[in-house]
MARSE-601954 format. One record per residue (C-alpha): residue in one letter; x, y, z. Coordinates in steps of 0.05 Angstrom, whole numbers, padded with zeros to 5 digits, always signed. Layout:
% MARSE-601954
AXYZ ...
This chain:
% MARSE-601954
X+01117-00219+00746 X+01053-00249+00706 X+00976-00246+00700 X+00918-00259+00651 X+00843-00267+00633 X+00811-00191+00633 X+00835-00170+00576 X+00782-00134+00543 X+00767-00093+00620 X+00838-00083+00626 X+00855-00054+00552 X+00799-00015+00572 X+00809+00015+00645 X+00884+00035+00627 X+00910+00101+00605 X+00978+00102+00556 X+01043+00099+00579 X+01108+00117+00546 X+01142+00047+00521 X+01215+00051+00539 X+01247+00008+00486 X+01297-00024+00545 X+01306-00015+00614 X+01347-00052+00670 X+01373-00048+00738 X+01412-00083+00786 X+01379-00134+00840 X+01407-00175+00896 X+01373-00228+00937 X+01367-00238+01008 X+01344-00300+01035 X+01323-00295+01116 X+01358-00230+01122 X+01426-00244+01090 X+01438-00229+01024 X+01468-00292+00971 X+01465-00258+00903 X+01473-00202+00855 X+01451-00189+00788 X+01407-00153+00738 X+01330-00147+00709 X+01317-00123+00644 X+01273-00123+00587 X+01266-00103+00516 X+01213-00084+00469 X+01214-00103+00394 X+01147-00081+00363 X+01092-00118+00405 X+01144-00168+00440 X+01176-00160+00507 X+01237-00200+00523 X+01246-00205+00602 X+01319-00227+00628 X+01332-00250+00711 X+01405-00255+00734 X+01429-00276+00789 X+01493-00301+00805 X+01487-00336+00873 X+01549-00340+00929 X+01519-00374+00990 X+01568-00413+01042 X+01622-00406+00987 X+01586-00445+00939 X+01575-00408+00881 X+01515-00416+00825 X+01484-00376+00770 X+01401-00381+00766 X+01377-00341+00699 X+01305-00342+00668 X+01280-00312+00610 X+01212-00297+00576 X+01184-00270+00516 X+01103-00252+00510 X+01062-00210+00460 X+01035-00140+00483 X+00965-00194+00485 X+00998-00217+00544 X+01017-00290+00506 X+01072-00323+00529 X+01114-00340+00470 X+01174-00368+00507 X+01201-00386+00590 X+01260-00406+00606 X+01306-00426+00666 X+01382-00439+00674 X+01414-00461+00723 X+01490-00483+00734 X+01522-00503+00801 X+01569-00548+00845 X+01566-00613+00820 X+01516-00667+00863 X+01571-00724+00856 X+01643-00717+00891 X+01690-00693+00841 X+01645-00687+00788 X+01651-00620+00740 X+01594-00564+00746 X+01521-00585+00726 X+01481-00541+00674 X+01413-00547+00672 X+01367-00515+00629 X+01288-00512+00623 X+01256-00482+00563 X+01177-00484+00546 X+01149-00464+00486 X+01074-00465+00465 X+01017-00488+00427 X+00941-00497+00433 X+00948-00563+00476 X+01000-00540+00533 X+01080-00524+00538 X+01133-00569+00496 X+01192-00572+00544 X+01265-00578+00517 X+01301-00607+00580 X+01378-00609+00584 X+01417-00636+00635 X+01482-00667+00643 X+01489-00669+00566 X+01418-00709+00551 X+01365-00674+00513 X+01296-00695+00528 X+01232-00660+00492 X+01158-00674+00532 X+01094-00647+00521 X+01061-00620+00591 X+00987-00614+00573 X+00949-00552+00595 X+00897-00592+00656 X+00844-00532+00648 X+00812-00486+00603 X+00838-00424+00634 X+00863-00359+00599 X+00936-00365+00592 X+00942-00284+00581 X+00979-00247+00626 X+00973-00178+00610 X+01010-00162+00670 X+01081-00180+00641 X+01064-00095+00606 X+01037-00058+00661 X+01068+00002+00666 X+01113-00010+00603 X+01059+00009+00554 X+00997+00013+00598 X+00976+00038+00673 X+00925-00007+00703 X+00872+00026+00747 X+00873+00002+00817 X+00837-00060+00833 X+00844-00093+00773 X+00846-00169+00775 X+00879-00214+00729 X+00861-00292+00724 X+00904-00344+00692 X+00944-00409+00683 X+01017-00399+00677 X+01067-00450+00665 X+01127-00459+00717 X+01200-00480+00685 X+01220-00495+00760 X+01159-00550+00793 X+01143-00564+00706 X+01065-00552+00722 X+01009-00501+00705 X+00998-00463+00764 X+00929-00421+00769 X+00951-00356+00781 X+00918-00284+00807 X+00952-00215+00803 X+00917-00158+00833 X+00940-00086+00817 X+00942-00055+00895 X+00956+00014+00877 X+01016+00061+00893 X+01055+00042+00964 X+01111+00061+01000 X+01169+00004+01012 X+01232+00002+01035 X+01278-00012+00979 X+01355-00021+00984 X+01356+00017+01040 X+01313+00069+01012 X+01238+00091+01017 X+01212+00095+00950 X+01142+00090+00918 X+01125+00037+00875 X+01062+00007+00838 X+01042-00059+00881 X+01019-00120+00851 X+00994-00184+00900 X+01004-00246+00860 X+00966-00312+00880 X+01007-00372+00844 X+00996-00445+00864 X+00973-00424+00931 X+01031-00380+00953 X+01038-00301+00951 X+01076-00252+00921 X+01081-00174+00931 X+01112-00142+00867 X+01138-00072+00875 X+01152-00042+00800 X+01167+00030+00780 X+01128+00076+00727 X+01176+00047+00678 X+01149-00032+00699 X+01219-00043+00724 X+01223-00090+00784 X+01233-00045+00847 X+01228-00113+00894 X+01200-00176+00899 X+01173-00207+00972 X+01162-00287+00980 X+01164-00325+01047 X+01238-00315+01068 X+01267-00284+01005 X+01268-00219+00972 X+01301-00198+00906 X+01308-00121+00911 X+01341-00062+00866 X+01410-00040+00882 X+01430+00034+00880 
């Protein structure tokens, strides 16, 4: 759930928001109707940083996996840090679970990955390819500011999953009604352009994550 370049339009257009100084809820995921995974979203808010935490621990034919990422980015909308974990059957006959974990950090010239798998640490630098904003104001909307409908974000974001800068668009849609855990509910839609694909992000006034809808999947709140 990220965006960036508007800034100054954005700080602007948006009215103030209480800033809950945590908030969580449970998710599951459902990939082409059947669900494979529970777990939990959450955040925090220390002064002007917001730490965002994914869960999910995956069950899918038996097999059984845990997938976790976690951010941290400045009420500027900088990301500070991504990460992604990941720990599963083994690939090889036999062999014990594999753990693998992604985690970018930042300076002016791109992300500096910390890769390990299967006990190796390797370190790379993946250079930024553009001169695009990399603020994503987004990441607070709704925690400590209210967008006004129509506004349109533009920026590059870095991906711990394909290790590339995606150019990325997040438009705020408005308020919708969805279908949510077997519920009806009203949420505030974002449409998120990333790498070519689409995203519709439902979150509540709180800028907890109310549902999530890719081609195929959906991660939703549980009641």
């Amino acid at each position: 759930m990220r965006a960036a370049f508007i800034l100054a339009g954005l700080v602007a257009a948006s009215a103030s928001v209480a800033q809950p100084a945590t908030a969580s809820a449970k998710i599951r995921m459902v990939q082409n109707g059947k669900q494979v995974a529970l777990g939990t979203f959450g955040f925090a808010v220390t002064g002007s940083l917001k730490r965002t935490q994914m869960l999910l621990n995956v069950d899918a034919n038996g097999q059984k996996a845990i997938l976790r990422t976690r951010s941290e980015v400045r009420n500027t909308g900088e990301h500070v840090m991504d990460e992604l974990y990941s720990e599963g059957p083994s690939s090889v006959q036999g062999g014990t679970r594999e753990k693998v974990q992604v985690r970018a950090t930042y300076d002016r010239k791109g992300a500096i990955i910390a890769f390990q798998m299967r006990g190796r640490d390797l370190k790379r630098t993946i250079a930024q390819p553009d001169k695009q904003s990399r603020l994503d104001p987004s990441e607070w909307w709704f925690v400590d500011r209210k967008p006004t409908v129509g506004t349109t974000i533009k920026f590059s974001q870095f991906s711990t999953q394909s290790l590339k800068w995606l150019p990325t668009t997040t438009t705020y849609v408005g308020v919708k009604s969805v279908k949510v855990g077997g519920r009806t509910v009203s949420g505030n839609l974002l449409e998120q352009q990333q790498g070519g694909a689409l995203s519709r992000i439902y979150l509540d006034d709180k800028g907890v994550l109310l549902l999530i809808e890719t081609p195929g999947v959906r991660i939703e709140r549980v009641w």
